[in-house]
N, C-alpha and C positions, 0 to 999 in steps of 0.2 A: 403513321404508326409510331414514329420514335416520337411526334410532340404530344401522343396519348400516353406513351410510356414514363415520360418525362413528368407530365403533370401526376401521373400516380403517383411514381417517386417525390413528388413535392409533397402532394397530399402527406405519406406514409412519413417524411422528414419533420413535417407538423406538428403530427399527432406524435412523434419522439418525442420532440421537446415538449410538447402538453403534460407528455405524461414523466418525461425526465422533472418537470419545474411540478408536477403533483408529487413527486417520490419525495423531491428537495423539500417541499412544502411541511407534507408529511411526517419529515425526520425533524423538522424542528419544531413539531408539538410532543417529539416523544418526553416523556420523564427522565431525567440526570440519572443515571446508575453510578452513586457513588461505587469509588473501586479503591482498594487498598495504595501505599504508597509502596509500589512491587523496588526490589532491590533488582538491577539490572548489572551487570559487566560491563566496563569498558575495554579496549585494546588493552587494558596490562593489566586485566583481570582483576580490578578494582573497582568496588561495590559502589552504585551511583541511584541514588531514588528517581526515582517516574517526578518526585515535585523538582527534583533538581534542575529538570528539561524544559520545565517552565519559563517565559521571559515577562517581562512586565505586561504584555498583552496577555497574560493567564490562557492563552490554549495552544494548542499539541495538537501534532497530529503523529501517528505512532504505524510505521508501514510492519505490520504482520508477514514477515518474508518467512518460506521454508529454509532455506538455506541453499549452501554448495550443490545440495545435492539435487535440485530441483531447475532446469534448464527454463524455464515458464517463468517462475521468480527471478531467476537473473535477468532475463527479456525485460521483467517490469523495473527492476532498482537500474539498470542500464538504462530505461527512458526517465526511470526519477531525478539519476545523475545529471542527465542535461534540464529536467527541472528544476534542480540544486538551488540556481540564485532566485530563481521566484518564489519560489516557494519559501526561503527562507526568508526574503523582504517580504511575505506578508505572514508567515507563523513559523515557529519554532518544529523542525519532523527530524525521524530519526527511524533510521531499519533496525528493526528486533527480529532479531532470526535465533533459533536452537542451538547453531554453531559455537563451538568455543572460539573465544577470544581470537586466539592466534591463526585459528582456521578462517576467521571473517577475512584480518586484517590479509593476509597473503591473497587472501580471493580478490579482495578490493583492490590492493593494488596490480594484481597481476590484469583489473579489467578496467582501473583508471578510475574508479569510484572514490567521489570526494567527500560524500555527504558521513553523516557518523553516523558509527553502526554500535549495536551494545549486543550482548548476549543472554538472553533467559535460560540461558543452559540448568542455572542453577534455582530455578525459580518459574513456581507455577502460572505466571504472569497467561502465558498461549489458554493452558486449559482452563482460568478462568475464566478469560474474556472470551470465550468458545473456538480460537483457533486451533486447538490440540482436543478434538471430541475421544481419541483414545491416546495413549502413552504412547507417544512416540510416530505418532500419524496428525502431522501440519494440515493447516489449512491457509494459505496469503490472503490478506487482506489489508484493509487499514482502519483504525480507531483513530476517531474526534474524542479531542479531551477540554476541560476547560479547569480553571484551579479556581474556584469560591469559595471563600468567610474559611480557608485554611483545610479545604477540603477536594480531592481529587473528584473528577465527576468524567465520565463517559456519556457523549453526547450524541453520537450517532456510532455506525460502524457497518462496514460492508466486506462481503467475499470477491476476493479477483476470482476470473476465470478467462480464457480463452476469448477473443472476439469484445470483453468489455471494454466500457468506456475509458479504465485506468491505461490502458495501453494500445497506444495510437496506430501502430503497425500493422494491426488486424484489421483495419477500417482503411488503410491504404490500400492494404493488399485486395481488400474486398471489390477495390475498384479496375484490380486486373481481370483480363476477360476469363484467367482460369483460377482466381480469386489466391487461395495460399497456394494454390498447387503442389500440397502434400507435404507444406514446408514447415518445419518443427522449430522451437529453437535450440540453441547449442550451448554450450558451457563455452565451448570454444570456436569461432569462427577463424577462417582460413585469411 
């Protein structure tokens, strides 16, 4: 019984990654969506361009966080954190949340968060790229960017949610016998 069970789950593991490497495949025949050079916030509420975050490998990748107020987005930039050095050795990323400035920097530190954070507080950067579909109602995700011939471009782009691939905790847990067992995340753990 368990080595027919077993072989399923291989089978079903397969055909993930068949169809994770068709999604990947997929996104890199989309077309470049040039996008404006958005004005972002830093911690001392100091005007920074989307080209400025660029490094000489010319792409970005741009984590779409709701903010403070969303316990779900903190779960993910809390697993970004400890992705911090890899991801930085191989591309340049940065959390853009709604938050102002001084509300990021006190969150971050109060949760040990290293990576930089800027704020679209002031700027329709979210509802363009479709993560604000009404005023004031977020959606997490992240935006691929690449900077050519002097021009910003968006390359791919996807929605977080619960159980996805960006956040690894959901696919542990999935291997408990009572899976999350009704467990949320927190702003604050004990």
């Amino acid at each position: 019984m368990n080595k027919r069970i077993e072989e399923e789950i291989d089978v079903l593991q397969a055909e993930i990654k068949a169809k994770q490497k068709e999604i990947s495949d997929l996104r890199s025949q989309l077309e470049l969506e040039e996008v404006k050079d958005y004005s972002l916030l830093d911690a001392e509420g100091n005007s920074v361009l989307l080209s400025s975050l660029f490094d000489e490998r010319n792409e970005l990748l741009v984590i779409h966080n709701m903010g403070k107020q969303c316990s779900y987005c903190t779960l993910w930039a809390d697993g970004f954190n400890g992705f911090a050095k890899p991801l930085t050795d191989r591309v340049p990323f940065v959390v853009v949340s709604p938050d102002l400035p001084e509300v990021q920097q006190a969150f971050a530190a109060s949760r040990g968060w290293t990576f930089p954070m800027l704020s679209s507080n002031t700027s329709s950067f979210f509802a363009d790229l479709g993560f604000e579909p009404k005023p004031g109602i977020y959606y997490p995700g992240v935006s691929a960017f690449i900077r050519k011939d002097n021009k910003i471009y968006r390359t791919a782009h996807d929605y977080f949610g619960a159980g996805d691939v960006y956040c690894s905790v959901w696919h542990l847990f999935d291997l408990l016998p009572n899976k999350h067992g009704g467990w949320h995340p927190k702003i604050e753990y004990k």
